[in-house]
C-alpha positions as CSV (number, residue, x, y, z in Angstrom):
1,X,-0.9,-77.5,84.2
2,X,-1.4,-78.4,87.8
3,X,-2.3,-75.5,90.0
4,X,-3.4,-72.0,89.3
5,X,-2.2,-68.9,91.5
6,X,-4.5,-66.1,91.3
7,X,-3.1,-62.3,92.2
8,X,-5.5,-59.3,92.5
9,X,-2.3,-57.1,91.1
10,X,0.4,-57.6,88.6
11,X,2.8,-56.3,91.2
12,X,1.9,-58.7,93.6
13,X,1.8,-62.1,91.1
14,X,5.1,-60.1,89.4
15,X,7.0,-60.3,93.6
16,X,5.6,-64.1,93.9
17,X,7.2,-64.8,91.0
18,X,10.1,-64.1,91.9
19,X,9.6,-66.3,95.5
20,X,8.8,-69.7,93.5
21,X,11.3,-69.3,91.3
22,X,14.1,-69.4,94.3
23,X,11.6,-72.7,95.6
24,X,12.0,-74.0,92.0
25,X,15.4,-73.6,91.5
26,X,16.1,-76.4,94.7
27,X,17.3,-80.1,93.6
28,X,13.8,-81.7,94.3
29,X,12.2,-79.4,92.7
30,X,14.1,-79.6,89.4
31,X,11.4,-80.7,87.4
32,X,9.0,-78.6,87.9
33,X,8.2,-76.1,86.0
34,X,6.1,-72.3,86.4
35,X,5.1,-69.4,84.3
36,X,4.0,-65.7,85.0
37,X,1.0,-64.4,82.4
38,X,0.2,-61.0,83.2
39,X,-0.4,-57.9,81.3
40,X,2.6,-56.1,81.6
41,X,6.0,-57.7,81.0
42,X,7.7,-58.0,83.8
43,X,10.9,-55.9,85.0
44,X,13.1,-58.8,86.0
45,X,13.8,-62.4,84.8
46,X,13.3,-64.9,87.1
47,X,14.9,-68.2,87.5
48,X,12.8,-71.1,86.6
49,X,10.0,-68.9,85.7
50,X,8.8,-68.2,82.1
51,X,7.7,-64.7,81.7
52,X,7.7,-65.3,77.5
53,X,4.0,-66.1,76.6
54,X,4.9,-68.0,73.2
55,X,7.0,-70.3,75.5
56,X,4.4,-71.0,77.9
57,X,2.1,-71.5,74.8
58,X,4.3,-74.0,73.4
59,X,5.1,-75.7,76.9
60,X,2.0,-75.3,79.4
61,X,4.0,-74.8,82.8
62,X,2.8,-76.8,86.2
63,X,1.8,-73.5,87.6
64,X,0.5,-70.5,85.8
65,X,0.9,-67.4,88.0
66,X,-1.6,-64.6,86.4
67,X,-4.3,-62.3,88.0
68,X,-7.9,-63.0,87.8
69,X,-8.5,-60.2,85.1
70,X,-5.6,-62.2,82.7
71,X,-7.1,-65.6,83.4
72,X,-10.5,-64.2,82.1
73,X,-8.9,-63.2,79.1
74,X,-6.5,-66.5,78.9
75,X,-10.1,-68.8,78.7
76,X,-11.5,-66.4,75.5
77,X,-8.4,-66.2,73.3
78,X,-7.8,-68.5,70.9
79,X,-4.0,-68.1,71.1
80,X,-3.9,-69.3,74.4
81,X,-6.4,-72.4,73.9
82,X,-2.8,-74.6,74.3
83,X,-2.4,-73.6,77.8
84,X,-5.6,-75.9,78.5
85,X,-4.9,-78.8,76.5
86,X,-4.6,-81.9,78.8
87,X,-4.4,-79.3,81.9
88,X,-5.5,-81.4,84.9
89,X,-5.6,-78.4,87.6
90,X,-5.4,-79.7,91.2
91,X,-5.5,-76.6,92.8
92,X,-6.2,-73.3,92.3
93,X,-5.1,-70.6,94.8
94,X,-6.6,-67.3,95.4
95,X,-4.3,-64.9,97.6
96,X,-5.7,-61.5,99.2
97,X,-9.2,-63.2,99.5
98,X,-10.6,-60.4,101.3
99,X,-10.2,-58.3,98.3
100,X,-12.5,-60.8,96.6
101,X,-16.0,-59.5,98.2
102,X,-19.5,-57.7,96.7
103,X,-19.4,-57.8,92.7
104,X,-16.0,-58.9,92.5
105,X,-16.3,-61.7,94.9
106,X,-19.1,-62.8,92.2
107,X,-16.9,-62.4,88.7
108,X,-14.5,-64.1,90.5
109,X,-16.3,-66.9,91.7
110,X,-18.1,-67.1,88.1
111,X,-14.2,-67.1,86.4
112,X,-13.3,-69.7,88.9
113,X,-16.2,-72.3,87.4
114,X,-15.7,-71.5,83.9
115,X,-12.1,-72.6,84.3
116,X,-13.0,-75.5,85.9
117,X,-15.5,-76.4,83.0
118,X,-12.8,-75.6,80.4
119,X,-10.8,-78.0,81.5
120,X,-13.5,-80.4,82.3
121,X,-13.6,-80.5,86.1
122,X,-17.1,-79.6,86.9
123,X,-19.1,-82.1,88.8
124,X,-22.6,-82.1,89.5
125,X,-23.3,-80.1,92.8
126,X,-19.4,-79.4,93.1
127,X,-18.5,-76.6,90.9
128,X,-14.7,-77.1,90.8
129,X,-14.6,-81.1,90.7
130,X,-11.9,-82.3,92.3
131,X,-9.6,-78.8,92.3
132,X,-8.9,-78.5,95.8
133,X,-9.3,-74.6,96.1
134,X,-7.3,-72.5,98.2
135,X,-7.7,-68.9,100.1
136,X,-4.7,-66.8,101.5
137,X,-5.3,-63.6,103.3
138,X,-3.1,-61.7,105.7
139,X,-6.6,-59.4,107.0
140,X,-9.1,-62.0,107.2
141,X,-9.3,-63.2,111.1
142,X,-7.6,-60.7,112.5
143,X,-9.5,-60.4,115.1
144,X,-10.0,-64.2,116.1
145,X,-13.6,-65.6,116.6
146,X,-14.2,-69.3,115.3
147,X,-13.4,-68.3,111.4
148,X,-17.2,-69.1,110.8
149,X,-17.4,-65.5,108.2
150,X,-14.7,-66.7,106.3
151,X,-15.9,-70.2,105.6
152,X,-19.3,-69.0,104.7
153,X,-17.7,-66.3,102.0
154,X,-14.9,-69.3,100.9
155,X,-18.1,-71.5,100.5
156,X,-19.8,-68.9,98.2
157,X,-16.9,-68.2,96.1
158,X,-15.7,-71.8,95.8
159,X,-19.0,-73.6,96.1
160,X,-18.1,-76.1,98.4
161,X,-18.6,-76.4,102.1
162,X,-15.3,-76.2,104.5
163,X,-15.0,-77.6,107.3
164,X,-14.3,-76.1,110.5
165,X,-10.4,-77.3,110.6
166,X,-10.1,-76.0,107.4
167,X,-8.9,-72.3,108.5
168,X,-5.7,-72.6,109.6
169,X,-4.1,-69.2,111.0
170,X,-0.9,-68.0,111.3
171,X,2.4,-67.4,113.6
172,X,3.9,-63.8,113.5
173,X,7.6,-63.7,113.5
174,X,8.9,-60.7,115.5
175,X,10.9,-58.1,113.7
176,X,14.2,-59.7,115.2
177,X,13.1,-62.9,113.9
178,X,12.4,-62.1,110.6
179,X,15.3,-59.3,109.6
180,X,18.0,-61.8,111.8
181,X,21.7,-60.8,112.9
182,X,22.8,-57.3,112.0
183,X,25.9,-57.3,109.2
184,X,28.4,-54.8,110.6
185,X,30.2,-54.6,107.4
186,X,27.6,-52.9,105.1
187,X,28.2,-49.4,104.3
188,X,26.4,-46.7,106.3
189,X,22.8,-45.4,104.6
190,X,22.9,-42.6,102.6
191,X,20.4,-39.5,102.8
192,X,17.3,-40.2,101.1
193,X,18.6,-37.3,98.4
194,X,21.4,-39.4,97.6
195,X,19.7,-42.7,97.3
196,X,17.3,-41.1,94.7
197,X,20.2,-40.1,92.8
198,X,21.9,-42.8,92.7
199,X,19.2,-45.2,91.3
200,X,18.3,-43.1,88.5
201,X,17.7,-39.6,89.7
202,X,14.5,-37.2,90.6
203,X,11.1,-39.1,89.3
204,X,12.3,-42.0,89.2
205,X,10.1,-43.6,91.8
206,X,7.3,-43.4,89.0
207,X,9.3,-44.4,86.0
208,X,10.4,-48.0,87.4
209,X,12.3,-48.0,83.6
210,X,15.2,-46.0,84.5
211,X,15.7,-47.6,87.8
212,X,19.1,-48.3,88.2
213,X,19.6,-51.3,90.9
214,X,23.0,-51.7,90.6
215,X,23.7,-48.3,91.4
216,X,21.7,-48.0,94.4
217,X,23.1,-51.6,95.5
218,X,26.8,-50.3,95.2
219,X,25.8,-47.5,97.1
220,X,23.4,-49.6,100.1
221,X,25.6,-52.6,100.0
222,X,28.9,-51.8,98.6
223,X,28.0,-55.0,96.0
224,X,26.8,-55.1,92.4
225,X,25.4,-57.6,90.3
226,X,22.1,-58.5,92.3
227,X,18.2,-58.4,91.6
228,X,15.5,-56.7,93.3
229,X,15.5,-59.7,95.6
230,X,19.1,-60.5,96.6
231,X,19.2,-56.7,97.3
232,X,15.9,-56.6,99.7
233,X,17.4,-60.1,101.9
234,X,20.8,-58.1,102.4
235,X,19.0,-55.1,103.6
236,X,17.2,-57.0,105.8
237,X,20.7,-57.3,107.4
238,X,21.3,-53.6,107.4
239,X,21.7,-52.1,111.0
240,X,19.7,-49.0,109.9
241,X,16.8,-51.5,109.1
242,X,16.7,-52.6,112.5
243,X,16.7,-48.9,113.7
244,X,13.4,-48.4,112.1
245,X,12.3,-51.7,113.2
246,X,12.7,-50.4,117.0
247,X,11.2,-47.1,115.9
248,X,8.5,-48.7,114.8
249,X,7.8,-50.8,118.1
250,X,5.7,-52.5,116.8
251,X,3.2,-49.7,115.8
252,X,1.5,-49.1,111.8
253,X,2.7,-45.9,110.6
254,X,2.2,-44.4,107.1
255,X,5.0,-43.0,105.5
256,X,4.8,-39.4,107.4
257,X,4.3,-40.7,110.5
258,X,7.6,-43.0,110.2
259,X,9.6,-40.1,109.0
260,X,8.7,-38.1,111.7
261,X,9.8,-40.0,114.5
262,X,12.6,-41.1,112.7
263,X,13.9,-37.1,112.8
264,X,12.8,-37.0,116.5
265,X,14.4,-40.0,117.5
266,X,16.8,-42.0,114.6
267,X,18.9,-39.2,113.6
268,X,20.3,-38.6,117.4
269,X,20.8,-42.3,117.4
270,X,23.1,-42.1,114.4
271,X,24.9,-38.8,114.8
272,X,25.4,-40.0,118.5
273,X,27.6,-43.2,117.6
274,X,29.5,-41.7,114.9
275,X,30.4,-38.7,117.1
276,X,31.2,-40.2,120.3
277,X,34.8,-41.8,120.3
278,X,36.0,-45.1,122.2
279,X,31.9,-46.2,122.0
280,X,29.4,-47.8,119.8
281,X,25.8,-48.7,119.4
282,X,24.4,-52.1,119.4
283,X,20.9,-53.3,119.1
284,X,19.8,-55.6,122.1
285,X,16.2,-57.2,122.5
286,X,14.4,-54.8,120.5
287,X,16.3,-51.8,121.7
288,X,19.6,-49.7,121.6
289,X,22.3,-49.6,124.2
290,X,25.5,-48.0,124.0
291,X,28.5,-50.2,125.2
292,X,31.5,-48.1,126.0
293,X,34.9,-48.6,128.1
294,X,34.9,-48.1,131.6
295,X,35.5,-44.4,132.5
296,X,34.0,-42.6,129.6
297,X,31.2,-40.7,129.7
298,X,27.6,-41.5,128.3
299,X,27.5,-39.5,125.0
300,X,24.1,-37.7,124.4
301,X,22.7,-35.8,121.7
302,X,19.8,-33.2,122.7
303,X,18.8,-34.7,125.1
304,X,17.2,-37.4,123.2
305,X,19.3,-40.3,123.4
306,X,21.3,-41.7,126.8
307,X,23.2,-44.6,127.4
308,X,20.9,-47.4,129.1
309,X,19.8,-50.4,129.0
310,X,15.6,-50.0,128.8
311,X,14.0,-52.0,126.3
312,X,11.5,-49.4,125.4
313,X,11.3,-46.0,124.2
314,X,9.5,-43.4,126.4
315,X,7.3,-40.8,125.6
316,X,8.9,-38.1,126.5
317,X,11.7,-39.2,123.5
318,X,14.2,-40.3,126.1
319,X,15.1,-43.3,126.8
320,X,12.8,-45.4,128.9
321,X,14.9,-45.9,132.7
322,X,17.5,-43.5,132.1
């Protein structure tokens, strides 16, 4: 074993998973080898992942991918004792640090040097011997400063001093960036009635059993035959995911708040282009604009929508410029 990744959820180690597994299954990285140990067994087989604990027994992956609860129990069992013969850990990896403070911080930070002492890693005044640790977090820093807090809690949990280069931050991608060029051949959406019953009908949201992801792909994507993650890069490509994308604007909302100005502003959008003859919609710069032949007149709907070219949405729910 070379590295340990360390989820506060199952959910979160379980979508991780999934993301090595596509690094994994590249040429170079042929011989390298990972495992998820978690509670629960997981939903979907990944490639170049084991998910079957008597295999990982049997053959110690390079990285184990667990939660820290799981790794507590993984250094008491004695049915898991294999996983730590001749492990050499040279990192371990703790993501959603800032979830790691008060009494957990503390179990944590205990777990981390009992794993380092199974394994016979602890050095004198340097808790974790040579394991290079590691602590990801999309909250901590967010509002700048020198990073000083967040070396001072990393050098409790880890006991180790950081340096000051040792925070490095991060560059957002924009929404355009990260969903990429819209794919005009995927079906419309449905209503949100009609994707529930399609992938497995009423409750199903809370009985992830009788999901049924091939329906709800045929339905999304016209396509059948892909996982959870296949499906979420194609919608990525979806035109109504950019709609909500521009909705957004940049701005947190919670579910409720989304849905909302989606019915004061997305529906128009929508019933608008599929209404209006000889014209279309098309999604420029972080906005809409309708592109229509010469002589035709701007189609609106309410009120809400006109045919402009303003980048931004205003207020009043018209379009900004018109």
């Amino acid at each position: 074993m070379k590295a340990v990744l360390l989820y506060p959820m199952n959910a979160l180690a379980t979508d991780q998973a999934g993301r090595i597994g596509e690094y994994l299954a590249q040429p170079e990285s042929a011989q390298v080898t990972a495992g998820l140990y978690i509670g629960d067994k997981p939903d979907t087989d990944f490639r170049r992942v084991m998910t079957r604990r008597e295999e990982m027994r049997q053959a110690p992956p390079d990285v184990l991918i667990t939660n820290y609860k799981m790794l507590d129990l993984l250094l008491q069992r004695a049915e898991d004792r294999p996983l730590w013969e001749g492990a050499d850990p040279a990192y371990v990896v703790l993501d959603e640090f800032h979830t790691y403070d008060g009494a957990q911080g503390t179990d944590v930070a205990m777990l981390l040097r009992r794993l380092a002492s199974e394994v016979g890693a602890s050095k004198p005044e340097r808790p974790l011997g040579a394991i290079c640790p590691v602590a990801t977090s999309a909250t901590l820093g967010e509002g700048g400063g020198d990073g000083s807090g967040i070396l001072a809690v990393a050098e409790q949990v880890f006991g180790v001093p950081f340096g000051p280069d040792s925070v490095i931050g991060e560059e957002r991608l924009s929404a355009d960036d990260f969903v990429g060029d819209i794919d005009y051949e995927l079906p419309e959406p449905p209503d949100p009635k009609e994707v529930i019953d399609v992938s497995g009908g009423p409750g199903v949201e809370s009985d992830p059993d009788r999901l049924d992801l091939d329906g709800l792909a045929w339905r999304l994507l016209g396509r059948r035959g892909m996982d959870a993650f296949q499906i979420g890069r194609l919608l990525r490509k979806h035109d109504f995911t950019h709609g909500v994308l521009a909705l957004l604007n940049g701005d947190p909302l919670d579910e409720w708040g989304l849905r909302d100005r989606m019915a004061r502003f997305g529906y128009a959008w929508a019933r608008t282009a599929r209404e209006t003859r000889g014209s279309h919609w098309r999604r420029c710069r972080g906005s809409w604009r309708c592109c229509r032949p010469r002589g035709t007149r701007s189609p609106t709907s309410a009120g809400l929508v006109r045919c402009c070219t303003s980048r931004r949405i205003c207020g009043s729910g018209r379009w900004g410029g018109c």
